[in-house]
VOPAGU-2260 file (C-alpha; in pm, 1 decimal, decimal comma):
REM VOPAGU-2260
SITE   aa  ch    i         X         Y         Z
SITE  UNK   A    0    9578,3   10732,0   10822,4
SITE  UNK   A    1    9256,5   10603,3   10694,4
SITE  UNK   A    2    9125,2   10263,8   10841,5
SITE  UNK   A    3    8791,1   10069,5   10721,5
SITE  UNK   A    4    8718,2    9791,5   10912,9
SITE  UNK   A    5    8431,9    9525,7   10791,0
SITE  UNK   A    6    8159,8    9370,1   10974,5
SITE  UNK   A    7    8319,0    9110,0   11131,5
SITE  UNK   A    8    8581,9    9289,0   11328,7
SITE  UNK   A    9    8279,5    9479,0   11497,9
SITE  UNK   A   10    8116,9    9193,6   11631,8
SITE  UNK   A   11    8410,8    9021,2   11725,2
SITE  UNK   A   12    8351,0    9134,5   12078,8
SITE  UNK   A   13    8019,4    8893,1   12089,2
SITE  UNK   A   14    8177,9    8577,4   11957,8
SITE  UNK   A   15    8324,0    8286,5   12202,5
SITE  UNK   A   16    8598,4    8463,9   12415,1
SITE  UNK   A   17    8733,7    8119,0   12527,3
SITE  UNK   A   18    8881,6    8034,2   12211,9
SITE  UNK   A   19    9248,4    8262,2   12223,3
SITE  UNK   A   20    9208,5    8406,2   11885,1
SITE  UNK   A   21    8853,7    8560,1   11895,8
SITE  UNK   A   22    8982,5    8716,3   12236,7
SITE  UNK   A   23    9294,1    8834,1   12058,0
SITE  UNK   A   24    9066,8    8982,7   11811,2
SITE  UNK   A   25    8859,7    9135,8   12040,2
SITE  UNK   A   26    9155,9    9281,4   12229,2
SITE  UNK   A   27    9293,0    9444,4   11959,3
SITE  UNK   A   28    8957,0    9602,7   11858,1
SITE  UNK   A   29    8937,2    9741,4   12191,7
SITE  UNK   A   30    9281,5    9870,8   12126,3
SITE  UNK   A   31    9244,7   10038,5   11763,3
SITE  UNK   A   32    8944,5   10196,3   11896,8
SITE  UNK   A   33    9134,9   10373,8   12177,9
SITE  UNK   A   34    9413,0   10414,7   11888,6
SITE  UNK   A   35    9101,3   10587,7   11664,5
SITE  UNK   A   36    9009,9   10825,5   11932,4
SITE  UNK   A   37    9373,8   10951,4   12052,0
SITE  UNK   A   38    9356,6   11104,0   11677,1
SITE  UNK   A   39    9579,4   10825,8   11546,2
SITE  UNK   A   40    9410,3   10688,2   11271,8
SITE  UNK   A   41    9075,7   10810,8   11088,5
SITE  UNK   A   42    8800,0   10567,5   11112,7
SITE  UNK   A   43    8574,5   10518,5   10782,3
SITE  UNK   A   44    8221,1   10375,7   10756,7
SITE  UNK   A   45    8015,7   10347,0   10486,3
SITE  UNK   A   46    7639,5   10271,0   10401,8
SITE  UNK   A   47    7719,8    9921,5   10336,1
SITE  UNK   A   48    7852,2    9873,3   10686,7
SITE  UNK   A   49    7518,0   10056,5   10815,5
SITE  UNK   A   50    7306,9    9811,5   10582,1
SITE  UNK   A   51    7451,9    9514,3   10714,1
SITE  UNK   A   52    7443,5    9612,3   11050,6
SITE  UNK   A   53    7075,7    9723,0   10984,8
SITE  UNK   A   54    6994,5    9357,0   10922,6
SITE  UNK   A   55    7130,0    9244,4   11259,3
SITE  UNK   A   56    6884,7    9092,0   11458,4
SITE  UNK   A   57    7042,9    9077,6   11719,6
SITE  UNK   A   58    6987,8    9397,9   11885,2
SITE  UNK   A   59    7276,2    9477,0   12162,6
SITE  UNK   A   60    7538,1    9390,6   11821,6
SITE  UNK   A   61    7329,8    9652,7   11619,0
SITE  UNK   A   62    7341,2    9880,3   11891,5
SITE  UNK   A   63    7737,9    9858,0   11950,3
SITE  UNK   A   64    7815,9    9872,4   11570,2
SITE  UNK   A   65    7650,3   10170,7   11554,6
SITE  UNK   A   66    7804,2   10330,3   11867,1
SITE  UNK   A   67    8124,3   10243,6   11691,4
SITE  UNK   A   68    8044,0   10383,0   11371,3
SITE  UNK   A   69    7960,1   10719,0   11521,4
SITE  UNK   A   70    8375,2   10758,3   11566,8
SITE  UNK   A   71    8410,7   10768,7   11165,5
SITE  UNK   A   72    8532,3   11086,9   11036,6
SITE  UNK   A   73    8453,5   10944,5   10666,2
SITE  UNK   A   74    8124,3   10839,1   10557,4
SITE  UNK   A   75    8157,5   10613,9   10167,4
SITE  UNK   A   76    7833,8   10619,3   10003,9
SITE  UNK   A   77    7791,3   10348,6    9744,7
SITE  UNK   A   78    7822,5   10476,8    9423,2
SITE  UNK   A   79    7824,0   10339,2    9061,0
SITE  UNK   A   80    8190,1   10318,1    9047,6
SITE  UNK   A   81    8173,2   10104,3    9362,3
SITE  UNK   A   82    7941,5    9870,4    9258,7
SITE  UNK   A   83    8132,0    9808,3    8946,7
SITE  UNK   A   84    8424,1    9749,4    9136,7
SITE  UNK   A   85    8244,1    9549,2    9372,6
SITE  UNK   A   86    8130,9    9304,0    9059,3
SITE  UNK   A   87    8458,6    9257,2    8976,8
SITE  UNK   A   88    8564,4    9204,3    9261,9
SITE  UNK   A   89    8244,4    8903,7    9281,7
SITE  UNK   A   90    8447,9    8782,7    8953,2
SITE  UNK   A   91    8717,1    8644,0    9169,5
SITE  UNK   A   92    8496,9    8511,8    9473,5
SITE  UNK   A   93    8420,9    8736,0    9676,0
SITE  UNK   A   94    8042,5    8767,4    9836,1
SITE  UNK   A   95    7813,8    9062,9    9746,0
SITE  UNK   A   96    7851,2    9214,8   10042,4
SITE  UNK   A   97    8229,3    9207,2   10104,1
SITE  UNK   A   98    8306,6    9289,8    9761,2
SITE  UNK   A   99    8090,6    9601,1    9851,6
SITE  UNK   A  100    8289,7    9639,7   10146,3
SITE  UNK   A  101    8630,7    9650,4    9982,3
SITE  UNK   A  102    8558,7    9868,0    9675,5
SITE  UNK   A  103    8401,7   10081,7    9971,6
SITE  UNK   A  104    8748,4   10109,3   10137,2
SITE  UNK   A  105    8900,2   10143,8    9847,7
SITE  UNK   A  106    8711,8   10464,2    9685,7
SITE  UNK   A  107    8753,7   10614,8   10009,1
SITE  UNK   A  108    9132,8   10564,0    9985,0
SITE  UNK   A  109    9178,4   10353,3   10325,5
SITE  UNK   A  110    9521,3   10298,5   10398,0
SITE  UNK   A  111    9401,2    9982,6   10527,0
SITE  UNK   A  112    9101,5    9714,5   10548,7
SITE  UNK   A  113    9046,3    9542,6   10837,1
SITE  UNK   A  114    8870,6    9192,2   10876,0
SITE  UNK   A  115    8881,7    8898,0   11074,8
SITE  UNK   A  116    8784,0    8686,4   10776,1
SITE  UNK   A  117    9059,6    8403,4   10666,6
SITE  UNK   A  118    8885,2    8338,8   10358,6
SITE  UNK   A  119    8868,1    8732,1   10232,9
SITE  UNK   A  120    9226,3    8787,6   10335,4
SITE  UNK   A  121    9336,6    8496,8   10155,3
SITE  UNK   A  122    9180,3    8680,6    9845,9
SITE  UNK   A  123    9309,3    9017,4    9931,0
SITE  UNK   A  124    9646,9    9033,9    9635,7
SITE  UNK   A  125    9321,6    9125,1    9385,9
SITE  UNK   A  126    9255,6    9460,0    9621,5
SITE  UNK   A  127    9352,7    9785,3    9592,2
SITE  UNK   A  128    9426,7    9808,2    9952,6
SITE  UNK   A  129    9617,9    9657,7   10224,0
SITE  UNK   A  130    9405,2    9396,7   10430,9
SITE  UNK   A  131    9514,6    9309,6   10694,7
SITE  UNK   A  132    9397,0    9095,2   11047,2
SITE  UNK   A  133    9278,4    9371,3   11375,3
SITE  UNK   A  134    9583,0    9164,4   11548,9
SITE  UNK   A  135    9848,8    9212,8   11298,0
SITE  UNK   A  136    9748,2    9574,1   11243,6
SITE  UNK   A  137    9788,1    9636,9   11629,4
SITE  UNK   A  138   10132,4    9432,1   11569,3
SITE  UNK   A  139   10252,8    9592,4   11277,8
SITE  UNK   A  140   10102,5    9926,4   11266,8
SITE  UNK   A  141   10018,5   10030,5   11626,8
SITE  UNK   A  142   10290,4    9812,2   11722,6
SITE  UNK   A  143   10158,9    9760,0   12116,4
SITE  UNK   A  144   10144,7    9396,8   12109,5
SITE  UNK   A  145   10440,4    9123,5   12078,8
């Protein structure tokens, strides 16, 4: 199995803990990263996750990201045919930079995209890949929590 997950997932760990979602979030991060490392699940990056963690400036969430990163198995370059799919993808909404990040995913045949946006899954019938919240995934897929 071939997981992607986007920016936001990664630096879920950094956001306001108090607030029973983000720490849900965060939990189940923690928990498909163990799930990653048992051999479970491949993780994917891609050189739009490393530009957009590049332009962090926040330096301890750069430096995280990129420890995380270093588990991928699969590296996505962009290439034309992801950037054409990622205009399309603009057509319907989406921001340059997610659109990137799901015709990323997709060319490298993810089983699943991960995000902790509302607003992206809401648009995620147009993808070519099953998006899905890090809490339902650990729910669903992993299935550890209730």
């Amino acid at each position: 199995m071939k997981i992607y997950l986007d920016t936001s997932v990664y630096n879920r760990p950094f956001d306001d803990q108090t607030q029973p979602r983000i720490w849900l979030e965060t939990l189940s991060l923690a928990l498909i990263l163990q799930w990653i490392e048992a051999g479970n699940a491949q993780l994917v990056s891609s050189s739009v996750l490393e530009y957009e963690n590049s332009r962090n400036p926040q330096v301890l969430r750069q430096k995280w990201m990129s420890r995380c990163l270093q588990q991928a198995k699969i590296y996505q370059l962009v290439e034309p045919s992801i950037r054409t799919r990622a205009n399309t993808l603009g057509e319907i909404g989406l921001g340059a930079i997610d659109a990137l990040h799901v015709a990323a995913s997709e060319a490298a045949e993810c089983d699943y995209f991960l995000t902790c946006d509302d607003r992206l899954l809401k648009k995620s019938k147009f993808f070519a890949i099953k998006s899905i919240n890090p809490v339902d995934f650990v729910q669903k897929v992993i299935g550890v929590l209730p």
